[in-house]
N, C-alpha and C positions, 0 to 999 in steps of 0.2 A: 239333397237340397231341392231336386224335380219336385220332391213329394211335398215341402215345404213342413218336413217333419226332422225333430232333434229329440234325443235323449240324453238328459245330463246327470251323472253319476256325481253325485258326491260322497266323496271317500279316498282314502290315498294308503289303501293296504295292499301290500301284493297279494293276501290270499282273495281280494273282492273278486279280480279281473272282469274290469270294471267295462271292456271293449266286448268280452262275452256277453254280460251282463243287458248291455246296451242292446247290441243285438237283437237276442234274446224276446226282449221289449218289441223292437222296432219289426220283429218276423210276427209278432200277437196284432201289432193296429196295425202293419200292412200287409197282411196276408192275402186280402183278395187283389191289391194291387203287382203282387209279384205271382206268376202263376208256372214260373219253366219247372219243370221235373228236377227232382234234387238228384244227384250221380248215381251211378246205378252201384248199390252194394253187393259185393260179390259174398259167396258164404264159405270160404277156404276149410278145407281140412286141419285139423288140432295140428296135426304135424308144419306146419307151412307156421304156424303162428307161434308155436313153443321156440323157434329158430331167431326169431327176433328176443327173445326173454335175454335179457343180462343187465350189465349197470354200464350206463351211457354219462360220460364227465367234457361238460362244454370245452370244448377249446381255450377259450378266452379265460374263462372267470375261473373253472371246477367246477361248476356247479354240480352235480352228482343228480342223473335220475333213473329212477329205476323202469324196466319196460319187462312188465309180465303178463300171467294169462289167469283171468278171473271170470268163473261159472260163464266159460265159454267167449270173453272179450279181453280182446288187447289191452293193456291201461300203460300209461306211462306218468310221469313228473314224480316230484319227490315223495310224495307220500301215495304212490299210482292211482291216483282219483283222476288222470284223462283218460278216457273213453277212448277208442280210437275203431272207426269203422274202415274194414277191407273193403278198397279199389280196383286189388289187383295189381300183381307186378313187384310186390312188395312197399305198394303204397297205398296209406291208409288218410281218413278225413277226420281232422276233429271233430269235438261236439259243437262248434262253431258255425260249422262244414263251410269253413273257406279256410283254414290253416292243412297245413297238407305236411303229413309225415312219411319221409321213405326210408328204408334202409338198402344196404348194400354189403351187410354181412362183419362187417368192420367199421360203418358209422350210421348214425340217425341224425338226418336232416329232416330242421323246421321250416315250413315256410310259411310267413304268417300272409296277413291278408293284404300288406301294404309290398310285398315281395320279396321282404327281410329274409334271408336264410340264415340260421342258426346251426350251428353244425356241432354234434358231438360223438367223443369218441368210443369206442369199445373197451372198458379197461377189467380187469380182475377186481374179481369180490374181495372183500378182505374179513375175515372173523376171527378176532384177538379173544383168549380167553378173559375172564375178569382179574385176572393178575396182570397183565399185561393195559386192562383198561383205565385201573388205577393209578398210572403214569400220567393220565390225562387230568385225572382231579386238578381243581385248584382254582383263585380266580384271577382273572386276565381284565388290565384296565386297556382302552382308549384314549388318549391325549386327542384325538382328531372327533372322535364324538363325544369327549368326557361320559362312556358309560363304561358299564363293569360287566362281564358276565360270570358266573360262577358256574365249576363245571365238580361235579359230587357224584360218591357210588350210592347207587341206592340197591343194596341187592345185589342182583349181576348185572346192573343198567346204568348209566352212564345218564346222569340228571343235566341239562343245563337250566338256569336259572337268569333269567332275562330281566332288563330295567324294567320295562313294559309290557312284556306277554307274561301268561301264564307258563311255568316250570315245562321242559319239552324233556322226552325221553331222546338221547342223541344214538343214532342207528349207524352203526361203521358200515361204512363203504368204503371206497379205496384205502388205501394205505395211511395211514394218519391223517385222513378225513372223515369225517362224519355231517349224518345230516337229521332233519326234522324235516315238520312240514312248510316251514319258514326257509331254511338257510341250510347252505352247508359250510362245516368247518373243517378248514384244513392248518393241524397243527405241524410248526416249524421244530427243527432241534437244532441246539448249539453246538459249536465244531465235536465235544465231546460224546452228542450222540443225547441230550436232556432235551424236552421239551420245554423248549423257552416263550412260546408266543401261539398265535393261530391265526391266519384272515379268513373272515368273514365273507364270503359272497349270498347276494341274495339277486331276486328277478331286476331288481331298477342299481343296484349298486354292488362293485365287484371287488375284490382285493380291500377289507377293513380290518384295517392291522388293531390285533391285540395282544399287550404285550403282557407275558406272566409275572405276576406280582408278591 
């Protein structure tokens, strides 16, 4: 508000993120007004950085993300398109560079720019053959959003097919969850041990029950 500058994003997808995006903007028309030195990046040995690689599932929601090592950089989120620069200490900078991720060997904490920590856990990979992924087929209605997603083998890949995005390949992660670059799903079974349903979480909305149909 000092600056008497705004940026307003119109848009309401999770993949926009629309508070980087702003940013982003807002570091190009004021760059000569903000002038302090950005953190100082340290340059860690491969070994120090392979130690954080595994699959990280939020607390709260499940959300499922993955945190690997790519032609020499950290990456994390669902489909590992963040960036993450070393701090030191075991703590790295978004591409934001005001969210701040640490590890501790057993979880990864977020913490965004308003001081929100997100916290998630260390869990086991999970890799089901294609016999075992075809238990997942099938399609799952919504009463709470009236949609449908259909869940299909394509191959040895596991298709879902969405009201309004284009068909996503679904990528197991934990134990009877899976994710894309949208959402992850985590399927239910009935006392018998049958997959009956799955919720839904995505960035803005958590637990969206669907039930198999």
């Amino acid at each position: 508000p000092d600056e008497r500058f705004a940026v307003a994003i119109l848009g309401n997808l999770s993949t926009l993120r629309p508070a980087l995006m702003a940013r982003r903007i807002a570091e190009v028309r004021l760059a000569d007004r903000f002038t302090d030195p950005p953190p100082t990046r340290r340059n860690p040995p491969e070994a120090e950085l392979l130690r954080e690689q595994g699959l990280y599932r939020h607390a709260l929601s499940g959300i499922a993300w993955w945190v690997g090592l790519s032609e020499g950089v950290l990456r994390t989120g669902p489909a590992l398109d963040v960036s993450l620069d070393p701090l030191g200490a075991r703590k790295f900078l978004g591409p934001d560079e005001v969210t701040e991720v640490a590890f501790d060997g057993t979880t990864m904490s977020i913490r965004d720019e308003f001081g929100v920590v997100q916290r998630f856990e260390r869990v086991a990979s999970w890799v089901p053959g294609s016999a075992k992924l075809a238990a997942y087929a099938g399609t799952y209605r919504s009463l709470e959003l009236d949609a449908t997603l259909t869940f299909e083998m394509t191959g040895d890949a596991l298709r879902v097919g969405h009201p309004k995005w284009p068909p996503t390949t679904a990528s197991p992660a934990h134990k009877d969850a899976f994710t894309d670059d949208t959402a992850t799903y985590m399927f239910t079974r009935n006392p018998a041990g049958a997959v009956d349903g799955l919720t839904l979480s995505l960035e803005r909305a958590y637990h969206l029950r669907f039930d198999r149909v």
